[in-house]
N, C-alpha and C positions, 0 to 999 in steps of 0.2 A: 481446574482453572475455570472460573468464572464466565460464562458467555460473552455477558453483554459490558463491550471495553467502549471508553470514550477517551476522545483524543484531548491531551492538556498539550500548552505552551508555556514552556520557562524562558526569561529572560535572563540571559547571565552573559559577565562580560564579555565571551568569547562567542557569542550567537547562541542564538534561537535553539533550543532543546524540547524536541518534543518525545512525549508519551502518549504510552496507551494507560488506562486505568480502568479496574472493574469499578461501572457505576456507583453502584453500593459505594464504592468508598471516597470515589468523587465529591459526592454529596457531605463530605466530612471534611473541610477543610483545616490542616493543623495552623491554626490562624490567633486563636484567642489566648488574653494573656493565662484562663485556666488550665491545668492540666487536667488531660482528663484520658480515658482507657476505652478504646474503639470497642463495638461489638462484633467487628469485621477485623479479618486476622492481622495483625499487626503491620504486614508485610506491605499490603495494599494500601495502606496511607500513604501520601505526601507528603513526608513531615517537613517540616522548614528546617533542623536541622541537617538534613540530606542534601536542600537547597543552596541553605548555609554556605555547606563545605565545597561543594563544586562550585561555589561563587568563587570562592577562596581557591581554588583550582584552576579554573577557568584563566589560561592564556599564561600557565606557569611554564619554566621550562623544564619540562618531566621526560620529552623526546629520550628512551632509551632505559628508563626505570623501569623499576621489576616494584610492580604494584598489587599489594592486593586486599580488598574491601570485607571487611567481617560487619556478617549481618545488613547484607547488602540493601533485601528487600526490591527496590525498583531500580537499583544500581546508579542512581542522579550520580553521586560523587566517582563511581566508574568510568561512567560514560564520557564525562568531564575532564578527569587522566587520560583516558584513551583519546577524546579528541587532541589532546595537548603531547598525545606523542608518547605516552608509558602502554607499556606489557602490562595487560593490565588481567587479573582473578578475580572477579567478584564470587563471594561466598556466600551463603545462606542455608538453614538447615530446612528449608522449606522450599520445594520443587516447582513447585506454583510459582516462585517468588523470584525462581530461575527461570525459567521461563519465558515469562516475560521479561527478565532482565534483558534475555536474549533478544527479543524480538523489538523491545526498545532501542538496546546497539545496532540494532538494523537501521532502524525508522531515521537515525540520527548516524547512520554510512562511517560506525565504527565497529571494532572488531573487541570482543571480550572473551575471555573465556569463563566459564562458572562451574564451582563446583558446590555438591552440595556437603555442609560442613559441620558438627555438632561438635559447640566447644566440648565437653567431656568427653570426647575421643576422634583430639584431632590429629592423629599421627600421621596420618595420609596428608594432610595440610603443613606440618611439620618437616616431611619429608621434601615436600617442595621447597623450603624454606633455605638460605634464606631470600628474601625480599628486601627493595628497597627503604618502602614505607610501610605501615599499616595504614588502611583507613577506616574510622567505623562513626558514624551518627547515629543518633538516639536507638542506641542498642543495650542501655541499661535501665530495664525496667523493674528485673527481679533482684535483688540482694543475693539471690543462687547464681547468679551469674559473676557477683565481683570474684572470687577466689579463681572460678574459670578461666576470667580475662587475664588476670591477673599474672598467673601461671601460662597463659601462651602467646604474651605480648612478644616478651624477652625470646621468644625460643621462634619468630619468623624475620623481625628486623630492628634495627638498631633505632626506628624511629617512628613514632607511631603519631597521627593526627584524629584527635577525638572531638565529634562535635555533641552537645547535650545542649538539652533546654534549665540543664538545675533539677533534674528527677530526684527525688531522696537514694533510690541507689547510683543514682551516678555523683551523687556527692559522697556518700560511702566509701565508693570507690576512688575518687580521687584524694581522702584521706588517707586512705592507706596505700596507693599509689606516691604520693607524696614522700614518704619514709624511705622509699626504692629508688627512686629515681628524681632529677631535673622535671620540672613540669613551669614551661611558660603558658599562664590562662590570658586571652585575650576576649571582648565583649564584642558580636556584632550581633545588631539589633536586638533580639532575646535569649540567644543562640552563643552559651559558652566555646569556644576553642580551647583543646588543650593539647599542646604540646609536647608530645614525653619523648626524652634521650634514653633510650633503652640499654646504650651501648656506653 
């Protein structure tokens, strides 16, 4: 875990959300309309997708869902279910990345649980299963990851909410998503939603 954290504030419908962030990645704001590949671990960015979805979160009525977040990272769209009342998992295969997720749900006087989770062998996440929703933002960077998603969407809940910026593997991926399932895309700001009826 990185020393030196500074504190950010998000604005989102339902109040004021704050973080901690390792410096380093502070200093990188996912703002511009390039895409582009941090040198600092993925985890520790603020991507606006993450923002996105818990905007989109933020003041729903989830009071009582079984919620759980793949490729959490700093948990924004977590923390945002749990303030609005869902049981809420956030996952990640990076400890660091839990961590602080945890210590975020403090900051902001909600409760998460996290586990840590590598799509290629998620049976211990499976077995939890099932869950109300899936939630996952900009967590398709590799083209090794669509078959992964792909194959453990269906096997934790009937309904999963994906946010992306348009990455070449998350358009991949929603092609061949497409063919399986329902998928309603909706546009906010630069920040695709997607949709999918799993069930």
């Amino acid at each position: 875990m990185p020393e030196e954290l500074v504190s950010r504030s998000i604005e989102l419908p339902g109040g004021e959300l704050r973080l901690l962030q390792p410096q380093e990645s502070a200093e990188l704001p996912d703002a511009g309309a390039v895409e582009w590949a941090p040198v600092v671990p993925y985890w520790s960015v603020l991507w606006r997708s993450g923002v996105a979805l818990a905007g989109k979160l933020a003041g729903m009525a989830l009071r009582g869902l079984r919620i759980v977040e793949l490729g959490c990272g700093f948990a924004v769209p977590s923390i945002a279910a749990a303030r609005a009342g869902a049981v809420v998992l956030a996952t990640d295969a990076c400890a660091d990345a839990l961590t602080l997720a945890t210590r975020n749900a403090r900051l902001n006087d909600v409760r998460l649980e996290t586990a840590t989770v590598d799509w290629a062998a998620p049976d211990e996440l499976v077995r939890r299963a099932p869950f109300d929703l899936v939630l996952a933002a900009d967590v398709l960077y590799e083209r090794a990851s669509i078959p992964q998603l792909l194959s453990l969407l269906p096997r934790l809940a009937p309904e999963a909410w994906l946010a992306d910026p348009g990455r070449p593997a998350g358009v991949a991926f929603l092609e061949r998503a497409d063919s399986r399932w329902p998928i309603e895309t909706s546009v906010g700001d630069v920040v695709l939603f997607h949709r999918l009826q799993l069930s």
